[in-house]
N, C-alpha and C positions, 0 to 999 in steps of 0.2 A: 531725126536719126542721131542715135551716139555718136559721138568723136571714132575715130582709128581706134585709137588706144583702148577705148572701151567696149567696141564692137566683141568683142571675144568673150566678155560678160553675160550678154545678150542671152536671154532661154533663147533656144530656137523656134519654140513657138510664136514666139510673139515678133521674131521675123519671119516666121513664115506667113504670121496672120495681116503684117503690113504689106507683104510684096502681096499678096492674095487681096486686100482694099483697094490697092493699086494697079494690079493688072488683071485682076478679077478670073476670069472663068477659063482663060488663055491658060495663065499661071496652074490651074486644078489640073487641065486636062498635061501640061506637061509632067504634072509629076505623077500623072497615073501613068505615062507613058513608060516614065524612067523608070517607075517601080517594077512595071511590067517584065520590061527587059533587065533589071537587073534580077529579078526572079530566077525568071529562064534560064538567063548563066549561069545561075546559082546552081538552078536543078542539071542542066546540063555539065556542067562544073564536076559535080560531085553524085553524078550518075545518080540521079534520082527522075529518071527520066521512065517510065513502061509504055511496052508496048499493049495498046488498045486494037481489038476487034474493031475491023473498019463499020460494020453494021450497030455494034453499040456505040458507036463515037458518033454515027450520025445520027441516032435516037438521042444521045446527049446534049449533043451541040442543040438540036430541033427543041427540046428540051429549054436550054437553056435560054437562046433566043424566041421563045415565048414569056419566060417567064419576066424578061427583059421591057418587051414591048407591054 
């Protein structure tokens, strides 16, 4: 790892690609989490939020959790 001083230099890639060697799949799944939620706030934030027909949202979701599996 760099010094302090240097750390700031660092692409982020390439510390993302070491904590990710190091903590492996733990590390993946929290940054989809955080991506996640910083999303939503986003969209809720700045009102880009619609409302959905409850019977298309569940053909979508149904949808989607196949396409998944």
């Amino acid at each position: 790892m760099p010094d302090d001083r240097d750390l700031s230099k660092v692409p982020r890639q390439w510390l993302i690609n070491v904590i990710y060697s190091i903590v492996g799949d733990d590390f993946r799944k929290w940054v989809s989490v955080e991506v996640k939620n910083r999303n939503d706030q986003l969209a809720e934030d700045q009102n880009h939020m619609i409302e959905l027909d409850p019977e298309i949202a569940a053909v979508l979701e149904a949808l989607l959790i196949s396409t998944v599996i």
